[in-house]
N, C-alpha and C positions, 0 to 999 in steps of 0.2 A: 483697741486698735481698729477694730471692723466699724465703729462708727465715724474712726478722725475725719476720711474724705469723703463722705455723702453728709456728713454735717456739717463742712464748709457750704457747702451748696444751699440757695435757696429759690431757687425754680422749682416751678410745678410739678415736673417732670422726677425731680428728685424729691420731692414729699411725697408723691404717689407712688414710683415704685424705685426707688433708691437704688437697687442692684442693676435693674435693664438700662438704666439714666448713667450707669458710671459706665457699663460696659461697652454703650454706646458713644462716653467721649471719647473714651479709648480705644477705639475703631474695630471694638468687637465684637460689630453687627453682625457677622454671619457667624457667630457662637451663640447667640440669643440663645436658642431652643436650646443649646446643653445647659449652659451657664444658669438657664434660669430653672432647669428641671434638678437643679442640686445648688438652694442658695445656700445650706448648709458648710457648704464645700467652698462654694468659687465667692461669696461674700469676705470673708475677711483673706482670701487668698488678694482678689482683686483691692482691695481697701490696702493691702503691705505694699501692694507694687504703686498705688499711686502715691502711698507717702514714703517708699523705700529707703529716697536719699537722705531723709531724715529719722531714722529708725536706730538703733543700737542695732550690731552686729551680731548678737544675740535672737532677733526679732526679723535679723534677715535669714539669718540660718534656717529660721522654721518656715517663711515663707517662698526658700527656695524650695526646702523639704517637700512643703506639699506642693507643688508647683511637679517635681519628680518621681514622688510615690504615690501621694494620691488622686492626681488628674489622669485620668485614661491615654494612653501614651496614643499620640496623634501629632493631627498639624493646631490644634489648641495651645499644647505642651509647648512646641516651638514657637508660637506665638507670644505667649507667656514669655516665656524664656527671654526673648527679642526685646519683649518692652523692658523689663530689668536690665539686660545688658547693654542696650543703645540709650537708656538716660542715664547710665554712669557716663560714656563717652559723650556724649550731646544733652546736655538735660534740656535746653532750651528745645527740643525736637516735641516735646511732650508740655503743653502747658500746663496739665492737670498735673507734673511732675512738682513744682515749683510751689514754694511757701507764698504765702500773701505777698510779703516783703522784698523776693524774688521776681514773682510777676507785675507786682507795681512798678521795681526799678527797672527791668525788660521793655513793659509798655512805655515808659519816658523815654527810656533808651531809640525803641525803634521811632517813635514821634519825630525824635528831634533831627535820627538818619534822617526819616524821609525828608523832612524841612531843609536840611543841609544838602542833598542832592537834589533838589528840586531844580534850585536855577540853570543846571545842566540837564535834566531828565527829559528826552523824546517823550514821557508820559506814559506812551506803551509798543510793546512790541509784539504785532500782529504777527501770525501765522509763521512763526520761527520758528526752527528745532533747537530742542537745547544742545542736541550731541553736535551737530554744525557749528552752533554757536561754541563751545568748548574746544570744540577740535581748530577753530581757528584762531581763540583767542590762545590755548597752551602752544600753537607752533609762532605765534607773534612772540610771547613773550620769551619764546626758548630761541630763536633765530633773527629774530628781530623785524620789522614790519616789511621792509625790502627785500629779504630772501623767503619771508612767509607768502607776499605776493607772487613768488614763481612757484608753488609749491600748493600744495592742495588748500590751504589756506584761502587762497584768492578765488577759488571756485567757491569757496564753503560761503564767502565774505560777498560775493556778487550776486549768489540764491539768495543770502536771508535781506541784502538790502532792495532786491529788484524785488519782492516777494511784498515787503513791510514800508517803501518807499522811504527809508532809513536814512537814506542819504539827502535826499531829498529835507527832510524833517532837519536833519542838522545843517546842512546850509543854511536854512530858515533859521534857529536859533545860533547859530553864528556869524550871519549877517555875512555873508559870503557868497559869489553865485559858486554852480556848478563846478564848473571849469577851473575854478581858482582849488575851491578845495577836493577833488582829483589829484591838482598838482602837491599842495603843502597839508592835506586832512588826512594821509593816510592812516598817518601814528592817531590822529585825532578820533576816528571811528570807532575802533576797538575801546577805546578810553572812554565814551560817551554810552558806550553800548553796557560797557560794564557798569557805568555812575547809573544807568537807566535800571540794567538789571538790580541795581541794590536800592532803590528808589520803589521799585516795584516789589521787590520782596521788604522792604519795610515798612513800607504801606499798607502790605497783604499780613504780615507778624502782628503791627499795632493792632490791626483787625482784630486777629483769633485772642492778642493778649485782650482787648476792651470785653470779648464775647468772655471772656474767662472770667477777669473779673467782676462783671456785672451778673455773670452767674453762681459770682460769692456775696455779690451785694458790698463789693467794693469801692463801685464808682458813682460821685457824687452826680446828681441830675443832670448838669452843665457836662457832664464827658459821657453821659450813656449817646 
């Protein structure tokens, strides 16, 4: 089991030092210095978590085991702990989580999101918060766009477009001036904002899936 996930890999990085290279896609840079002073220990502990969802239940038992008794009880531990339990709920959160097979039909998947929200997508959305952004698209869709504009909503909604010239941007791709879509864009904004935000995070996923795969030496010339 300690060699399945550093032997998918075929970067430099992972033929030179196979344990710093996993621990590092796994975002467990600042554990280097323990991880790497006991690869005895954190090697096939690290190797069960990135092939977990595909392990018999037998082989997770032990690698929760030592994950609990034998890791020095810290914020490591809970670290650990984190990555097991949030790629059962989300595996896609983890692309080192996912089988070949997985991450191949993910990266199509997000390609063709992005391709499908393109001809709606502002492209990007500068200097926005997400909590503003969330706080006014959950009171649109729980109140509906005309009582969300009396309501904190429309403050949330008038920062991020006078901030990112948002409005602006969508007039231009709906062939509209100003003043017309003020009048009939309100329901229109929220709806473009969201096609944008999944445009951009699918965009950003294909990314990390291409970087994954090319770092199994999955992808053919024409897609690196």
């Amino acid at each position: 089991m300690t060699a399945v996930a550093t032997d998918r890999y075929v970067t430099s990085d992972f033929n030179s030092a196979p344990l710093a290279a996993l621990a590092d896609l796994m975002g467990l840079n600042g554990y280097q210095s323990q991880i790497m002073a006991s690869p005895e220990l954190f090697s096939p502990i690290l190797n069960g978590i990135s092939v977990y969802r595909h392990i018999e239940n037998p082989q997770r038992r032990e690698i929760l085991s030592a994950i609990r008794n034998d890791v020095p009880r810290g914020k490591l531990t809970d670290k650990l702990m984190g990555l097991v339990t949030s790629q059962i709920v989300q595996p896609y959160w983890y692309m080192w989580s996912l089988s070949d097979e997985e991450l191949m039909e993910f990266f199509n998947f997000s390609q063709a999101t992005s391709s499908a929200t393109d001809p709606l997508s502002v492209g990007s959305l500068p200097d926005f918060s997400v909590g503003s952004l969330a706080t006014a698209l959950v009171v649109m869709s729980l109140k509906g766009p005309r009582a969300a504009l009396k309501e904190q909503a429309q403050e949330q909604i008038d920062a991020l477009t006078k901030k990112s010239g948002l409005v602006q941007e969508i007039s231009k791709r709906l062939g509209i001036g100003g003043r017309l879509l003020s009048a009939v864009g309100i329901a229109s904004i929220p709806t473009i904002i969201v096609i944008s935000g999944l445009n951009i995070m699918a965009r950003k996923e294909s990314e990390v899936a291409r970087r994954e795969l090319a770092a199994r030496g999955l992808l053919a010339y024409q897609d690196l």
